[in-house]
TIDRENZA-585528 format. One record per residue (C-alpha): residue in three letters; residue number from 1; x, z, y. Coordinates in nm, 3 decimals, always signed. Last residue first. Layout:
("ala", NUM, (X, Z, Y))
...
//
This chain:
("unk", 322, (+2.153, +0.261, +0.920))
("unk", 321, (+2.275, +0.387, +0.651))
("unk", 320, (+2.022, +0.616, +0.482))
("unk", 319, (+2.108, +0.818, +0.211))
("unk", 318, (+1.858, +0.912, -0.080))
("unk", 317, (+1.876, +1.186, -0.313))
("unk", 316, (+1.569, +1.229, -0.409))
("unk", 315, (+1.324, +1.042, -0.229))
("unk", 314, (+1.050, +0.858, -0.477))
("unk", 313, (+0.885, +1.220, -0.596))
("unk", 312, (+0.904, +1.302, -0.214))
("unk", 311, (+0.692, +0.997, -0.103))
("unk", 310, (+0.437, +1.023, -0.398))
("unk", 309, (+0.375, +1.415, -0.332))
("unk", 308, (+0.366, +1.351, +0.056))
("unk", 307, (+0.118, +1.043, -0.012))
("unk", 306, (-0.111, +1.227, -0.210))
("unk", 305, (-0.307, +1.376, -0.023))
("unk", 304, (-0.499, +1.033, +0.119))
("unk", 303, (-0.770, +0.985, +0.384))
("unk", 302, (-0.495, +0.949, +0.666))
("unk", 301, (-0.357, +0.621, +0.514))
("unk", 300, (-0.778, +0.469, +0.552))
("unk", 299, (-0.867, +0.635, +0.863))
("unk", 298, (-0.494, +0.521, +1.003))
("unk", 297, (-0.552, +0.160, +0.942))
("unk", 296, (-0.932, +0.155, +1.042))
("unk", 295, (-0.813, +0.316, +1.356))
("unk", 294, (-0.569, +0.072, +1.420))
("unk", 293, (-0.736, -0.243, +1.335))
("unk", 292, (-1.093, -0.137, +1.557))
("unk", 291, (-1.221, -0.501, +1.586))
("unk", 290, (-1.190, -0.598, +1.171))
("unk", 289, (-1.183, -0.930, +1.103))
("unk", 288, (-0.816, -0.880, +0.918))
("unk", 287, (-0.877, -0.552, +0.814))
("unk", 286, (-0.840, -0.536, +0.443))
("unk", 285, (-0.527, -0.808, +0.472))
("unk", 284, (-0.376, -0.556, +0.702))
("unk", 283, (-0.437, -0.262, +0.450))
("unk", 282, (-0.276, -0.552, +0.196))
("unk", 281, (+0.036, -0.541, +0.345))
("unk", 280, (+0.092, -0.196, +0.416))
("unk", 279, (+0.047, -0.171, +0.032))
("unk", 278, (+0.319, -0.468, -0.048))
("unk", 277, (+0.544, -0.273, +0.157))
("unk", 276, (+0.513, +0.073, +0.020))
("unk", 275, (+0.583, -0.141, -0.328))
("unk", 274, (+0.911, -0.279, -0.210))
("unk", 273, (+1.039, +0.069, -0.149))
("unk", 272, (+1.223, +0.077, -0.416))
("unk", 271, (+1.325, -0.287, -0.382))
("unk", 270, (+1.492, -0.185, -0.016))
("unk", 269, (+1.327, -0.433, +0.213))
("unk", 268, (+1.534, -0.765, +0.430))
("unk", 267, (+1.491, -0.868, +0.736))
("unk", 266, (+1.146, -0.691, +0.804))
("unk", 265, (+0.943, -0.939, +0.976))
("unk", 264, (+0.977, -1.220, +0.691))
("unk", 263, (+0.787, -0.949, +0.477))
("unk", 262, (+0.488, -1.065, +0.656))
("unk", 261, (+0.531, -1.434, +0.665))
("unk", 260, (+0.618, -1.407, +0.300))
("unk", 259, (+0.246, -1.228, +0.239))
("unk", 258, (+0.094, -1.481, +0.429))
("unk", 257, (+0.215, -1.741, +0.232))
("unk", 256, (+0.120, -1.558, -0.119))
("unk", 255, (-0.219, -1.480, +0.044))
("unk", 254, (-0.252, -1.881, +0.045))
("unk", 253, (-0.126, -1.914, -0.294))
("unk", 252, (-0.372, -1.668, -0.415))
("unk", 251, (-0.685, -1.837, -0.271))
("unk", 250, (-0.546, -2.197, -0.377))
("unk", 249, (-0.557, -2.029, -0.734))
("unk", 248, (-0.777, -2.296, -0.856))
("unk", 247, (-1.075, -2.321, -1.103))
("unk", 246, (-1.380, -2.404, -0.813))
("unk", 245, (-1.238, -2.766, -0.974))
("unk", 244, (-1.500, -2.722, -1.199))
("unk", 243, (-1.750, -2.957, -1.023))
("unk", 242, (-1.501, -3.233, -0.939))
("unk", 241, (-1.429, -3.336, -1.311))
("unk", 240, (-1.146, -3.140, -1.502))
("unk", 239, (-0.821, -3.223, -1.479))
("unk", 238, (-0.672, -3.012, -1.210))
("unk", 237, (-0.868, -2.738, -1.365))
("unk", 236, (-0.591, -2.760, -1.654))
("unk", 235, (-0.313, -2.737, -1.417))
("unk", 234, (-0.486, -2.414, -1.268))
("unk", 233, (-0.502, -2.245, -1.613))
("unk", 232, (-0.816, -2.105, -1.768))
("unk", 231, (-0.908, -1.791, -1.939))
("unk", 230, (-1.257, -1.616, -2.029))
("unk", 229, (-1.228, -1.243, -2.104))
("unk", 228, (-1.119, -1.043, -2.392))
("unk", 227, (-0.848, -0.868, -2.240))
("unk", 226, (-0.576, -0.997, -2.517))
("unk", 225, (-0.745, -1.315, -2.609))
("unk", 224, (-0.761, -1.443, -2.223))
("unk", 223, (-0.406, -1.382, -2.165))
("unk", 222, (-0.297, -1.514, -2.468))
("unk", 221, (-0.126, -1.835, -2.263))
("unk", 220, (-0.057, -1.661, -1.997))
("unk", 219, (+0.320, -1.559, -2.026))
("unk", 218, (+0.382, -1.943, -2.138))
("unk", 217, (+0.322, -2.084, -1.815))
("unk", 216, (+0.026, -2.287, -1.602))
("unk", 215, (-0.047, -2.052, -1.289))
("unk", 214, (-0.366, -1.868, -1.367))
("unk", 213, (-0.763, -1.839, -1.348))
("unk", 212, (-0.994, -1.582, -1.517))
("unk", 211, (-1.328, -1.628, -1.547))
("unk", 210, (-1.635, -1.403, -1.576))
("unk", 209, (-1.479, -1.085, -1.432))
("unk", 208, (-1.739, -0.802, -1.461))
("unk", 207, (-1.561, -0.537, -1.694))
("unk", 206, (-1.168, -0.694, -1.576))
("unk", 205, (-1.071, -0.376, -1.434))
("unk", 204, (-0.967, -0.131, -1.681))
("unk", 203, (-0.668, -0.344, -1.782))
("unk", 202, (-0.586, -0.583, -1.525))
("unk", 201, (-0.244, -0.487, -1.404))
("unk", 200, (-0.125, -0.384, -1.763))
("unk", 199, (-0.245, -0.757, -1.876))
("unk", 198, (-0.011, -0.896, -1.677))
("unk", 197, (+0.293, -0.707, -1.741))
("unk", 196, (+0.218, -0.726, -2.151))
("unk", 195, (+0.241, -1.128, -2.068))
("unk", 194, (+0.624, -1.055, -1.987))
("unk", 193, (+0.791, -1.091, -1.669))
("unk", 192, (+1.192, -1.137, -1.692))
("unk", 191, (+1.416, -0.947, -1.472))
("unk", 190, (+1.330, -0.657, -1.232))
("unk", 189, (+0.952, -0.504, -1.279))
("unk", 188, (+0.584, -0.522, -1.168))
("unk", 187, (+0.571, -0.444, -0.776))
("unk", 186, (+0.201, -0.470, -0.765))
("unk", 185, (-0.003, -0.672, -0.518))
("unk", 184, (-0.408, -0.668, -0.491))
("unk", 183, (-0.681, -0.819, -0.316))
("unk", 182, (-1.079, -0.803, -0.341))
("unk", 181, (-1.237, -1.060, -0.125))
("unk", 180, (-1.528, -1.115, -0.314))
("unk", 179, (-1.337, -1.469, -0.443))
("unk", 178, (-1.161, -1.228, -0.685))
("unk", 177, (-0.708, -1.184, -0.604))
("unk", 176, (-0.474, -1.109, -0.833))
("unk", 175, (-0.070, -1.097, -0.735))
("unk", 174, (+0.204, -0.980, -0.978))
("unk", 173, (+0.555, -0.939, -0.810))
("unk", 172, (+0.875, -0.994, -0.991))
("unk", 171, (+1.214, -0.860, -0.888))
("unk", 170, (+1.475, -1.028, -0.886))
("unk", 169, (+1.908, -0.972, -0.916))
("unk", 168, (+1.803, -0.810, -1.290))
("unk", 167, (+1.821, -1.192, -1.459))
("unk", 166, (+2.138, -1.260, -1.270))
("unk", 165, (+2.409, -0.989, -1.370))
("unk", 164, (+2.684, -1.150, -1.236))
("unk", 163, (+2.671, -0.984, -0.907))
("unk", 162, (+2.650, -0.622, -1.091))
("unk", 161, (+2.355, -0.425, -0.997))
("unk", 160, (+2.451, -0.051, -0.931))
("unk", 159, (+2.555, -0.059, -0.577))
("unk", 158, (+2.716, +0.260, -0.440))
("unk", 157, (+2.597, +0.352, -0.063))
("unk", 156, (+2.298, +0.273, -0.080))
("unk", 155, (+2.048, +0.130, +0.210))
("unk", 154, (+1.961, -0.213, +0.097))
("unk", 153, (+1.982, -0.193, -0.301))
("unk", 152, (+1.785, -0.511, -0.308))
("unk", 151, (+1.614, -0.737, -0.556))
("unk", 150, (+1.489, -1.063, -0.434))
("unk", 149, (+1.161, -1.128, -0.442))
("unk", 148, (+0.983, -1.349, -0.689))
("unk", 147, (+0.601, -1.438, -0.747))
("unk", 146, (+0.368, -1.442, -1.022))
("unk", 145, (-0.006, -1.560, -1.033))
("unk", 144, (-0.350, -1.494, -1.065))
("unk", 143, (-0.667, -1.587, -0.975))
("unk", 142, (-1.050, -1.402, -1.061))
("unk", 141, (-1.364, -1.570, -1.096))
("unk", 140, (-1.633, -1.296, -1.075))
("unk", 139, (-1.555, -0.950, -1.048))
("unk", 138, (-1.252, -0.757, -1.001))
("unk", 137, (-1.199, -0.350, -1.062))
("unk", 136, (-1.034, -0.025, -0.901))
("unk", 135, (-0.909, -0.224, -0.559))
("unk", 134, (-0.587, -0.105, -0.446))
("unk", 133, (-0.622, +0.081, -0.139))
("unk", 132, (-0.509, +0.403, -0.194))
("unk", 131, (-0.117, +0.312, -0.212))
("unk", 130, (-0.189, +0.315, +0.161))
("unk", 129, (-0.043, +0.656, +0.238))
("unk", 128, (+0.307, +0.594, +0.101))
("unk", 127, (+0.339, +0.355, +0.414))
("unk", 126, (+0.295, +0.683, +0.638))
("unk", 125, (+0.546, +0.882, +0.397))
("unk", 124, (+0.783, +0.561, +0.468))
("unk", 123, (+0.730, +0.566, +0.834))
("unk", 122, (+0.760, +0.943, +0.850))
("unk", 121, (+1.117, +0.943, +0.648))
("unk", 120, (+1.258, +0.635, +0.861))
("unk", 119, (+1.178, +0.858, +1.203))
("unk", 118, (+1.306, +1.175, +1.046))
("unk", 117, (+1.627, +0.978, +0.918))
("unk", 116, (+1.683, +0.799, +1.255))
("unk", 115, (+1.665, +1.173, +1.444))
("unk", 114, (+1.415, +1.248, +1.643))
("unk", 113, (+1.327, +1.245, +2.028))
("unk", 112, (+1.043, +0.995, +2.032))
("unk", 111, (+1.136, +0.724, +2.198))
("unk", 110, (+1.519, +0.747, +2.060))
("unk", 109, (+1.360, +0.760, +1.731))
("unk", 108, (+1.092, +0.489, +1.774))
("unk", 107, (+1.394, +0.234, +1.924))
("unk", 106, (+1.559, +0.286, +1.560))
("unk", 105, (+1.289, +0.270, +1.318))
("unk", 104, (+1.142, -0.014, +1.517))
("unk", 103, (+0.899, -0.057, +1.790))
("unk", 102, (+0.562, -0.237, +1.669))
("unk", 101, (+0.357, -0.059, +1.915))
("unk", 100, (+0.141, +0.074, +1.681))
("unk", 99, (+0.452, +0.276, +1.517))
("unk", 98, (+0.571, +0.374, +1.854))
("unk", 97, (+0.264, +0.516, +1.987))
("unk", 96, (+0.200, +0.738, +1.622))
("unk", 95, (+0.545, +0.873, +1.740))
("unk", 94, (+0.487, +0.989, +2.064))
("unk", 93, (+0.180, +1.174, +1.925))
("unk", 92, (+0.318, +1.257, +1.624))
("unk", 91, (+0.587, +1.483, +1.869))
("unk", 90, (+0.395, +1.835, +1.807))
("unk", 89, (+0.448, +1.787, +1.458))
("unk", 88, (+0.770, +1.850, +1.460))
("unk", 87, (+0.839, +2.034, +1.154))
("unk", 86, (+0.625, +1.811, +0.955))
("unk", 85, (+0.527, +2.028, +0.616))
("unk", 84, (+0.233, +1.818, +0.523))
("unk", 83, (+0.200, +1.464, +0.748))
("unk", 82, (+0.168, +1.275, +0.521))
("unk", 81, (-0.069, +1.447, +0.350))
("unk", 80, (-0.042, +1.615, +0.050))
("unk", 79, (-0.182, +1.990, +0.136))
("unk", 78, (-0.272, +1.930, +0.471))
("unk", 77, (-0.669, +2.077, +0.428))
("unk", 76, (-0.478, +2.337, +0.213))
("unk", 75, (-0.349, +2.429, -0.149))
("unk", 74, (-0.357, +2.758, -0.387))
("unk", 73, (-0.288, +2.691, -0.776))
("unk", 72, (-0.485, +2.863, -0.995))
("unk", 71, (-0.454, +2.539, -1.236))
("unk", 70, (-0.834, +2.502, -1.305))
("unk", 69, (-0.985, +2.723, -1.117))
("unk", 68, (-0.808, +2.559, -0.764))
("unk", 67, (-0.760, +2.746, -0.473))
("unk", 66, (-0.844, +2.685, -0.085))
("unk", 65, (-0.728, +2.702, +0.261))
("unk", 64, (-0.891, +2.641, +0.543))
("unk", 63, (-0.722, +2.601, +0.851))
("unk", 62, (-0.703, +2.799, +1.173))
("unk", 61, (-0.349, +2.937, +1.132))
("unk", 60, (-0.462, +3.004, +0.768))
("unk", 59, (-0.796, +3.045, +0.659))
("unk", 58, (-0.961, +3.215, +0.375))
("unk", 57, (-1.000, +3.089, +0.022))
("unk", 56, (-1.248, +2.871, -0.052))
("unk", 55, (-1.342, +2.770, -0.421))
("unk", 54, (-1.250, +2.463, -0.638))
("unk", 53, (-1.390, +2.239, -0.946))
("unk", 52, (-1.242, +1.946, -0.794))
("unk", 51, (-0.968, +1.860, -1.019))
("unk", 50, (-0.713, +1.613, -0.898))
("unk", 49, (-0.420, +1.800, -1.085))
("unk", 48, (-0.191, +1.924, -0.796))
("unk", 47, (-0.426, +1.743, -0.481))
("unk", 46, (-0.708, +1.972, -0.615))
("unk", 45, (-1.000, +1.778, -0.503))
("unk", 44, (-1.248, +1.860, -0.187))
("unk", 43, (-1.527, +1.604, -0.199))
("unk", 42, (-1.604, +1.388, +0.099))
("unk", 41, (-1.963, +1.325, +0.182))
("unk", 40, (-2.082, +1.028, +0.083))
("unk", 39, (-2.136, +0.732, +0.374))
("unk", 38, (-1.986, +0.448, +0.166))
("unk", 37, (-1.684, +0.290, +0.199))
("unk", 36, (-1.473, +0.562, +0.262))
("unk", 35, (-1.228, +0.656, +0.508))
("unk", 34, (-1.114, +1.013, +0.573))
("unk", 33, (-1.152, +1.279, +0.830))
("unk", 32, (-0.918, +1.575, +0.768))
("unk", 31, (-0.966, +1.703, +1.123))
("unk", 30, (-0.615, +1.735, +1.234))
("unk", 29, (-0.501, +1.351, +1.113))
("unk", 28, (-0.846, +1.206, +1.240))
("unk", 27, (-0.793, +1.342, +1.631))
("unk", 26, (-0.489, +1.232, +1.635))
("unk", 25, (-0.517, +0.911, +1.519))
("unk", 24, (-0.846, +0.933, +1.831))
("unk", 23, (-0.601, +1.067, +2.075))
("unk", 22, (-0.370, +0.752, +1.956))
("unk", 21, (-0.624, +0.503, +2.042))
("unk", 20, (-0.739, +0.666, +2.354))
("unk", 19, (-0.390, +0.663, +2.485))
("unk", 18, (-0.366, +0.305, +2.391))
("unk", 17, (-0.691, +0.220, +2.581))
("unk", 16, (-0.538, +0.380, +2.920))
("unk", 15, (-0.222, +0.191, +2.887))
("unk", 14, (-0.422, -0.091, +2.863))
("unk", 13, (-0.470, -0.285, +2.533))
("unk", 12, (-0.315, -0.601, +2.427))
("unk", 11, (-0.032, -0.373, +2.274))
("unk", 10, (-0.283, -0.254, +2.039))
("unk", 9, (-0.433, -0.521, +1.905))
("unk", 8, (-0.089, -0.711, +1.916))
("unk", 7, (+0.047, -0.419, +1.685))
("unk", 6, (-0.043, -0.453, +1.306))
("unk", 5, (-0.058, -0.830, +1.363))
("unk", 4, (+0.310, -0.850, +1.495))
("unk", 3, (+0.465, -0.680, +1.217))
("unk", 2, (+0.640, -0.326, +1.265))
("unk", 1, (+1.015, -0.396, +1.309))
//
């Protein structure tokens, strides 16, 4: 089931209101409107090696189409969207109703007139969409922590994960967060975390961070050495006099909690698609205050050509058992 908080906004709303919402989905997805934070106009990249030194060439069924001088490669306004190569896209509308309603996989399918695959393949290459999100660089006092999920196979038909094989039954999660707001979650790796994990996650990002902050465990210790930036542990802040205790990772913990409440929804999430669910995650984080939550959702996935590349690079040879 779609969480509660991506769908009460729009189930609150009169049937008149949701058709609006979903003309105006619609109405993004066709016209290649995107998302930014700024008010720049939107520059057309190659979505096969991300350059942008391109030209126009013709249209196609109404859309422009366009080729790349660096790879001579030829590629469209829906080249890489989610919704490139849809077969029935004259049934998105039904379906963009049943995601924002919160209906699952299942009830969506029957709703819509499509199979269970085709509805779990355009939730998933919807989901893929959001992998835009994560925030390029931190500044100020920074937290970080750990967490655990179990791993799951959910979904296949041969397991490959033996049941006494412990250490590769979880799957660790790496959560930072900056006191700006700025939030992210990566799916890190099965087994044991190692301090080369964490600093992977920050590297690049760390150019106006003036304090890091972490749990109290080995795998930190050299964090601070290795990305050259002030390090501190949260059972060390707990010592300090009352005007350093600003050194906590309260901020984390609390996103942590949400984050559990979220997945709590689901019943259970394959591990390879673990990630997909950690970026839904944080969209909803993004626009917690916001008053338009759907739109801002869909501007945001829709702005993306990459998510049909990502999606079919993670879906080969799947089966779905429902």
């Amino acid at each position: 089931m779609v969480p509660k908080e991506f769908s009460e906004y729009y189930s609150s709303r009169g049937t008149e209101q949701q058709q609006q919402i979903i003309e105006e989905l619609l109405q993004i997805l066709m016209q290649n409107e995107s998302l930014t934070e700024t008010d720049d106009a939107v520059v057309i990249k190659c979505p096969h090696c991300r350059s942008n030194d391109v030209r126009g060439n013709g249209k196609l069924k109404a859309m422009q189409r366009y080729v790349c001088k660096k790879c001579n490669k030829h590629f469209s306004q829906s080249t890489g969207k989610f919704w490139y190569a849809l077969k029935k896209r004259e049934l998105i509308n039904k379906y963009m109703h049943c995601l924002v309603a919160g209906y699952s996989i299942r009830k969506s399918a029957e709703l819509t007139g499509i199979s269970i695959q085709t509805s779990f393949d355009w939730r998933h290459k919807l989901l893929t969409s959001f992998s835009t999100i994560f925030p390029l660089s931190f500044q100020g006092i920074v937290e970080i922590n750990d967490y655990v999920f179990q791993y799951s196979e959910k979904g296949k038909r041969q397991k490959s994960i033996q049941e006494s094989d412990g250490s590769n039954k979880q799957v660790t999660i790496v959560a930072t967060c900056d006191r700006s707001g700025r939030e992210d979650l990566r799916v890190i790796t099965k087994g044991n975390l190692r301090t080369e994990d964490i600093t992977n996650v920050l590297h690049g990002r760390v150019h106006n961070v003036e304090l890091i902050v972490s749990q109290s465990h080995e795998n930190y210790n050299s964090l601070g050495e290795k990305i050259k930036v002030d390090h501190t542990n949260s059972a060390d802040a707990t010592r300090q006099k009352k005007a350093e205790k600003i050194h906590h990772i309260q901020n984390i913990n609390n996103m942590y909690t949400r984050l559990v409440n979220f997945m709590n929804t689901f019943h259970g999430v394959a591990t390879k698609y673990l990630q997909n669910y950690m970026n839904w995650f944080l969209i909803l984080e993004k626009i917690r205050n916001s008053t338009k939550k759907i739109a801002t959702i869909m501007r945001i996935a829709l702005s993306t050509d990459r998510a049909w590349f990502n999606y079919k690079n993670k879906n080969i040879n799947i089966y779905l058992r429902t």
